[in-house]
C-alpha positions as CSV (number, residue, x, y, z in Angstrom):
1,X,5.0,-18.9,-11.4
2,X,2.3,-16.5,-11.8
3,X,1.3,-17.8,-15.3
4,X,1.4,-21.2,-14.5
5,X,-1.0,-20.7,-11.5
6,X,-3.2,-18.6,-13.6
7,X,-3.5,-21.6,-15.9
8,X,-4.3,-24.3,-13.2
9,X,-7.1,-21.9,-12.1
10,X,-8.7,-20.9,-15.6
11,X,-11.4,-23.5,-14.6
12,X,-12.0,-21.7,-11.6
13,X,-12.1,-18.2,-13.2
14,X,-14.6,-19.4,-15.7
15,X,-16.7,-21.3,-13.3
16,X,-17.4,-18.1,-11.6
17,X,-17.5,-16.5,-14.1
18,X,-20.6,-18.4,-15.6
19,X,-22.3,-18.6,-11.6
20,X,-22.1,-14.5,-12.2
21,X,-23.9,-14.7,-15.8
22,X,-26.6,-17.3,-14.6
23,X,-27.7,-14.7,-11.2
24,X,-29.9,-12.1,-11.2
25,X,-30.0,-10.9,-7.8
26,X,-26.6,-11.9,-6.0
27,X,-25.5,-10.8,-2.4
28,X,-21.7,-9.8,-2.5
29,X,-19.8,-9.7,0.9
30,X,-16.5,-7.9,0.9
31,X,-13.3,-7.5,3.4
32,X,-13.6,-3.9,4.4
33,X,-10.4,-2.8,2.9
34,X,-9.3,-1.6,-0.6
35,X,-8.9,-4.9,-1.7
36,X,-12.4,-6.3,-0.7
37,X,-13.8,-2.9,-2.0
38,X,-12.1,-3.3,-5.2
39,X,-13.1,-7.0,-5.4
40,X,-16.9,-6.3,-4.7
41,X,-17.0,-3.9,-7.7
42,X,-15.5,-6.0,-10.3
43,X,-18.0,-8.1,-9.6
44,X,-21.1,-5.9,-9.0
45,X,-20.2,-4.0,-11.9
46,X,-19.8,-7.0,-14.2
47,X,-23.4,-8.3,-13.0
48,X,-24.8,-4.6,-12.8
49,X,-27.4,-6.1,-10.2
50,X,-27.0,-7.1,-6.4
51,X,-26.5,-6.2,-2.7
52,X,-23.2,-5.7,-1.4
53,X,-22.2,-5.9,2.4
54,X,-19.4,-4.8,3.8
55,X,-17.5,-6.9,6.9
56,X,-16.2,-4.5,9.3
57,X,-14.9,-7.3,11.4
58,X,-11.9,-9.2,11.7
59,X,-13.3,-12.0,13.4
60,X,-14.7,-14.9,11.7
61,X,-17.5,-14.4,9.3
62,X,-20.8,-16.0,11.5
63,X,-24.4,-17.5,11.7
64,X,-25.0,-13.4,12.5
65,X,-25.3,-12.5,9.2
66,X,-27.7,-14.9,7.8
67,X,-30.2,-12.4,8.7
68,X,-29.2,-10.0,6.3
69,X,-29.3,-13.4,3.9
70,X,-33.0,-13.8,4.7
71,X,-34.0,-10.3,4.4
72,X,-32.3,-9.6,0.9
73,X,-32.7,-13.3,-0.3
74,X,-30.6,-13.5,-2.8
75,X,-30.0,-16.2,-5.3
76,X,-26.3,-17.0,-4.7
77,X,-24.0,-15.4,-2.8
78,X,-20.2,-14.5,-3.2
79,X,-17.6,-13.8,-0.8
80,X,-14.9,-12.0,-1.3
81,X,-11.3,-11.4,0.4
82,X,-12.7,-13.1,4.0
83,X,-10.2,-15.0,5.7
84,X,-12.4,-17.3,7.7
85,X,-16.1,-18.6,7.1
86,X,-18.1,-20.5,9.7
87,X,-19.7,-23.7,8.4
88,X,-22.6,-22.3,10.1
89,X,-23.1,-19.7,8.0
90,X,-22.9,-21.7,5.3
91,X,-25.3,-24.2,6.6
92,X,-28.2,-21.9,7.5
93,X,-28.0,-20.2,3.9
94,X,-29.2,-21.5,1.3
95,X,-28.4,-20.2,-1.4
96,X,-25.2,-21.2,-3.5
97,X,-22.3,-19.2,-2.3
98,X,-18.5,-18.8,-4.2
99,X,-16.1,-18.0,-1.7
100,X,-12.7,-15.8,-3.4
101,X,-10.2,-15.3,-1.1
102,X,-6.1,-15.1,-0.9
103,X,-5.6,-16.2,2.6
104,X,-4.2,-19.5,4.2
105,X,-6.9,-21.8,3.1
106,X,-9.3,-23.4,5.0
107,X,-11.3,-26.2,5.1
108,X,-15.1,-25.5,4.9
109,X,-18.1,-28.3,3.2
110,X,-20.9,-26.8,0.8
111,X,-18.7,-24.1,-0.8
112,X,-17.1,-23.3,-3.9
113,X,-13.9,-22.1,-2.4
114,X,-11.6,-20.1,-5.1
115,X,-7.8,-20.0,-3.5
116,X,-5.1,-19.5,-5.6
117,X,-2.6,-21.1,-2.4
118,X,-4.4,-24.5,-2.6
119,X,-2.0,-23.9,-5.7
120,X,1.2,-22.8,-4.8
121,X,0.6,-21.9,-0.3
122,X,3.6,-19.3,-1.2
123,X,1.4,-17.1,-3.8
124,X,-0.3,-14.1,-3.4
125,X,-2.9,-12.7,-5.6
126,X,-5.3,-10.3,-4.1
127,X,-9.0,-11.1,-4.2
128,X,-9.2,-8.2,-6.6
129,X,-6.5,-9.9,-8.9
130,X,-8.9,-12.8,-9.0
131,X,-12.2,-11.0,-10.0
132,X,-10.0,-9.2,-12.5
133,X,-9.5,-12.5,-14.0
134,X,-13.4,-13.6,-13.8
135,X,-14.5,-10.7,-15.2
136,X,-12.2,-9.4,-18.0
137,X,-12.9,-5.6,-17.3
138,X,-12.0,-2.7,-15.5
139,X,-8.7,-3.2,-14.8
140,X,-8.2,0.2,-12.8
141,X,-10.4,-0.8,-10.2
142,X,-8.3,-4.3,-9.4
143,X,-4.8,-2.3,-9.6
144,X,-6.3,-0.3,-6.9
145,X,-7.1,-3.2,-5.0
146,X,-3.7,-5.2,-5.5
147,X,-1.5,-2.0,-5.3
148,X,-3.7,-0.9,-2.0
149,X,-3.0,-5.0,-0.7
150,X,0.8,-4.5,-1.5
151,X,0.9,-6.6,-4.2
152,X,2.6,-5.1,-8.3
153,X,0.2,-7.0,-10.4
154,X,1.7,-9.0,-13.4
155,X,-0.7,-6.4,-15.6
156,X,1.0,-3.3,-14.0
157,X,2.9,-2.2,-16.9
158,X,-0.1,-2.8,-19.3
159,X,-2.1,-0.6,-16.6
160,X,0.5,2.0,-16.8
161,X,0.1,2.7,-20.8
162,X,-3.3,3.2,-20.1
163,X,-2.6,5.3,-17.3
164,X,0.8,6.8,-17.4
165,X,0.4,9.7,-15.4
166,X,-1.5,8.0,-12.4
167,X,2.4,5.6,-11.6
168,X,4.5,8.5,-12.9
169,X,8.0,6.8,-11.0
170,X,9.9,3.8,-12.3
171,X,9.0,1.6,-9.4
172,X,7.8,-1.9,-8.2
173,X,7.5,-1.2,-5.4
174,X,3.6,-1.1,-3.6
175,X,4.8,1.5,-0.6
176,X,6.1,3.5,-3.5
177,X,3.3,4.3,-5.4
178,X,1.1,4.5,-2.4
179,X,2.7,7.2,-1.2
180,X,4.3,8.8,-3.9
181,X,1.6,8.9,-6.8
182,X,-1.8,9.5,-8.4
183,X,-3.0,6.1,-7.6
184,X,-2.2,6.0,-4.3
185,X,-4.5,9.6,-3.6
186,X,-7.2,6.8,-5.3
187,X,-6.2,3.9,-3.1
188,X,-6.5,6.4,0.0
189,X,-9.9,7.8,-1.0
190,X,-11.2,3.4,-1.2
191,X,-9.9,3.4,2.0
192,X,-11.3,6.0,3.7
193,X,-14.8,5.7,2.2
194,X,-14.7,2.6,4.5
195,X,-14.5,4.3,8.1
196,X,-17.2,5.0,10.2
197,X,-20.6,4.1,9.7
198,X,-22.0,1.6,8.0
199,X,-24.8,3.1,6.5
200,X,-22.5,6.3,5.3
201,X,-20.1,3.5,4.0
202,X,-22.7,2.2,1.8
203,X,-23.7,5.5,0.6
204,X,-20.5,5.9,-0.5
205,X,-20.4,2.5,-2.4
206,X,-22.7,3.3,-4.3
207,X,-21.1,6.1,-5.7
208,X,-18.4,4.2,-6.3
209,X,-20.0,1.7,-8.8
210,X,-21.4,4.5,-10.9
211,X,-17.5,5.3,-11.5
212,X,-16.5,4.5,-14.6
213,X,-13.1,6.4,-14.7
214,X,-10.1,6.8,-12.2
215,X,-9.8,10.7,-13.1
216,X,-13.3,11.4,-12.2
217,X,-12.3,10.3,-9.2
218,X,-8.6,12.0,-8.6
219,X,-10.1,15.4,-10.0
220,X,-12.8,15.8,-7.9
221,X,-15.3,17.7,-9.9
222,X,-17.9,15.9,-10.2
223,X,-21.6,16.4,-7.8
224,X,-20.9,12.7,-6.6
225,X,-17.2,12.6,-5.9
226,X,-17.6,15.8,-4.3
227,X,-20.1,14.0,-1.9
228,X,-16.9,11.3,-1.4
229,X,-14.2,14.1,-1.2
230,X,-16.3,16.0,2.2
231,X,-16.3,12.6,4.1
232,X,-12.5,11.8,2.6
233,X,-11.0,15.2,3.9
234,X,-12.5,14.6,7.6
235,X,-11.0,11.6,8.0
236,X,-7.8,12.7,6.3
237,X,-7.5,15.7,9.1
238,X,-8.1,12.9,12.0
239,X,-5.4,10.7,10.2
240,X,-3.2,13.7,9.6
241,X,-3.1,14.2,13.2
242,X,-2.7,10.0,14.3
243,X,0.1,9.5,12.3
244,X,2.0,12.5,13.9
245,X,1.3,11.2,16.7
246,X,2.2,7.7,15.9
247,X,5.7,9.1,14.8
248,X,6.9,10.0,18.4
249,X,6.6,6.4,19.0
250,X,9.4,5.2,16.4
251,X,11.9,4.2,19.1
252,X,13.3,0.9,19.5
253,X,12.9,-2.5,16.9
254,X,9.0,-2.2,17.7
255,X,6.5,0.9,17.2
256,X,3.9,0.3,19.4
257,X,0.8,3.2,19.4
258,X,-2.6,2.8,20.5
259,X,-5.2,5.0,20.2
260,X,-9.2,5.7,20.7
261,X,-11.9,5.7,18.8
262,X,-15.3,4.2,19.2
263,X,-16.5,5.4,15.9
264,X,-14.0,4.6,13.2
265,X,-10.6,2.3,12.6
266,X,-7.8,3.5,11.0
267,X,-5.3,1.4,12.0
268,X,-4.5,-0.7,8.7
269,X,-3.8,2.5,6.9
270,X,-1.5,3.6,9.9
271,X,0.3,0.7,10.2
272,X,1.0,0.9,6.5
273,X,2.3,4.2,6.3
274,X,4.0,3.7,9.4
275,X,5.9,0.2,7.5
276,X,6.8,2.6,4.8
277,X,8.2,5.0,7.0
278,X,10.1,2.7,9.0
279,X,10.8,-0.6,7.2
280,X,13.5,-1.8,9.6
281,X,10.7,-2.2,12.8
282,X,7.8,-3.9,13.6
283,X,4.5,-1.6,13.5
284,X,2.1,-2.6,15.9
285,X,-1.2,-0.3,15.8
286,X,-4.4,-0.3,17.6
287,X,-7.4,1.1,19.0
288,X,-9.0,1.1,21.9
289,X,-13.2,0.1,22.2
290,X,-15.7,-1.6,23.9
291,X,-13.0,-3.5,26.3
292,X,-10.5,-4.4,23.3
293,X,-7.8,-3.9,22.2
294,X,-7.8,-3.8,18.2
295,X,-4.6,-4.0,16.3
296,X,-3.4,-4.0,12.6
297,X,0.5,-5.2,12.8
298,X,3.2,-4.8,10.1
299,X,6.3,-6.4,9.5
300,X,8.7,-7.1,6.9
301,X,10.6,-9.4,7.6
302,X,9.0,-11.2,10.0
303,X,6.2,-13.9,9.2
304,X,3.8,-12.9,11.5
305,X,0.7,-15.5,11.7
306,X,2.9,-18.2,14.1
307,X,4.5,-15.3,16.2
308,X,0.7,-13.9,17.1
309,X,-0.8,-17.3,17.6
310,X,1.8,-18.1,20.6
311,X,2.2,-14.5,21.7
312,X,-2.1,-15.1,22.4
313,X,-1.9,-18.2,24.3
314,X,-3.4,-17.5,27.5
315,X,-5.0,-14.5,26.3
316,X,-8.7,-13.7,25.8
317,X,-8.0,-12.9,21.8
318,X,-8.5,-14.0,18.5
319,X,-5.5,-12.9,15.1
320,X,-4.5,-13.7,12.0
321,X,-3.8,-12.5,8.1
322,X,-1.1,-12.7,5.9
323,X,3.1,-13.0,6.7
324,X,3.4,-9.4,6.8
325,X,0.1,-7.8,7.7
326,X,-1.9,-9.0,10.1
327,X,-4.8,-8.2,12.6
328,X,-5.0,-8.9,16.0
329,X,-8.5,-8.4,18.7
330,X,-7.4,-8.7,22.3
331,X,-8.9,-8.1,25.4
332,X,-7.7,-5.1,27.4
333,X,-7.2,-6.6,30.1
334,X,-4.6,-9.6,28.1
335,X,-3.1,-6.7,25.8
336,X,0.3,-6.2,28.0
337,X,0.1,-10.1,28.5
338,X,0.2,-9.9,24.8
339,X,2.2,-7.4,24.0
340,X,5.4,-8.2,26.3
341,X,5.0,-12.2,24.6
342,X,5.2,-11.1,21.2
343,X,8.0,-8.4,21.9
344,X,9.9,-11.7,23.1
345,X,9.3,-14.0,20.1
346,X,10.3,-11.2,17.7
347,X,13.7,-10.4,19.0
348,X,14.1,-14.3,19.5
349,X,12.8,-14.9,16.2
């Protein structure tokens, strides 16, 4: 199936590829995840020039950032791993934009929209997948992105006699090698460069697409990953700490743990963990700020997106994402509304 989509999008893949060829000054947004992170490299490492940005939000992408459009002025734009556009946004830029993404499609006018499940709505390629395939290199930076998405890439095993000692198990399993090898110390360090502030986050970007090696990053030695490995270890002792917390809530067919934190979210990387730990429930994770409730919610065998959407009727809230991860913003004062609807739907479901 794989090959066969890959065929029907070989237009596509060379299309953007020749839009990244023909820019000199391109503004790349990316999903604030190891996926999007991943996905923004590939590409700013193929073009070697460009601004990237980092979405930090779940909700739709809006007219809001057009400033940052009109300061940098770019001459096209590219959009990676973002479930949801507004057509405003694209109307008030413009420049050309190339939107890659993975997610249920949607319909949006003035935008070259890459989606693999205009295909086949039952595929899943990561966003990094896809900009492995535009740009023919670096194939260590996209397994970071597909394994750290939950997705075994069909070029795994071709990764893995590059890189035998990063996937040391026999396994096909993403949860597996997250927790249980080389890579996954990788995939944890993309993740974590992403909390917090936005200008540290940047910072640390940067570093990133002077990499040109995974073991530069796993061993540590180096001035600049040295610089990555402070701001990794103080966000590894705060997560240390959630996710032993988290574990006295693993009672019943649904983990429910909320937390606060006004300065960073780790609840995707919680609520993954948490999934691996306990594949039989339903994680629900979230944080508490500025009168929300913010939740990242795991499930494996329950397709999520249609359970959320009824569980938020009547409530002040927007969710979505894929059928096993997805993200949910809810006001606080809706959240046991919420909360007590989609406990319902699951054990009905």
């Amino acid at each position: 199936m794989i090959k066969k989509i890959n065929e029907e999008l070989k237009k596509d893949y060379e299309f953007v590829r020749e839009e990244l060829l023909s820019c000199k000054r391109p503004m790349i947004f990316f999903h604030n995840d190891p996926d999007g992170l991943a996905s923004f490299l590939l590409l700013y490492k193929f073009v070697k020039e460009g601004r990237g940005v980092t979405l930090k939000t779940n909700a739709e992408m809006g007219s809001e950032f057009l400033k940052s459009v009109h300061s940098y002025m770019p001459d096209k734009i590219f959009i990676v791993d973002k479930p949801s556009v507004s057509q405003d946004f694209i109307d008030g830029a413009k420049q050309k934009i190339i939107w890659i993404d993975h997610h249920a499609p949607v319909k949006r006018h003035k935008v070259s929209y890459i989606n693999p499940r205009l295909k086949n709505p039952d595929i899943n390629l990561p966003a990094s997948y896809l900009c492995y395939k535009i740009v023919q290199q670096d194939m260590w930076i996209s397994m970071i992105g597909c394994i750290g998405d939950w997705v075994y890439p069909d070029f795994a095993d071709e990764f893995i006699k590059q890189y035998p000692d990063l996937i040391d198990i026999k396994t096909k399993e993403p949860g597996e090698i997250l927790f249980k090898t080389k890579l996954g110390k990788i995939i944890k360090l993309f993740s974590f460069v992403l909390k917090g502030d936005t200008k540290d986050t940047m910072d640390c970007v940067k570093i990133l697409t002077r990499i040109e090696d995974p073991y530069e990053l796993l061993n540590g030695e180096s001035p600049r990953v040295k610089f990555l490995m402070k701001r990794v270890e103080a966000i590894e002792k705060e997560y240390s700490h959630l996710i032993s917390e988290a574990k006295k809530h693993a009672k019943g067919d649904v983990l429910v743990y909320i937390y606060q934190d006004d300065r960073k979210s780790l609840n995707g990387d919680l609520s993954n963990e948490l999934l691996y730990l306990y594949p039989e429930k339903i994680i629900v994770v979230g944080r508490e700020k500025s009168g929300e409730v913010r939740l990242s919610i795991r499930a494996s065998k329950h397709i999520l997106p249609e359970i959320i959407n009824k569980s938020l009727e009547g409530c002040d809230g927007y969710g979505g994402g894929h059928e096993h991860a997805a993200g949910v913003n809810v006001n606080k004062k809706d959240f046991d509304k919420f909360l007590e609807k989609f406990k319902e739907l699951v054990s009905n479901n």
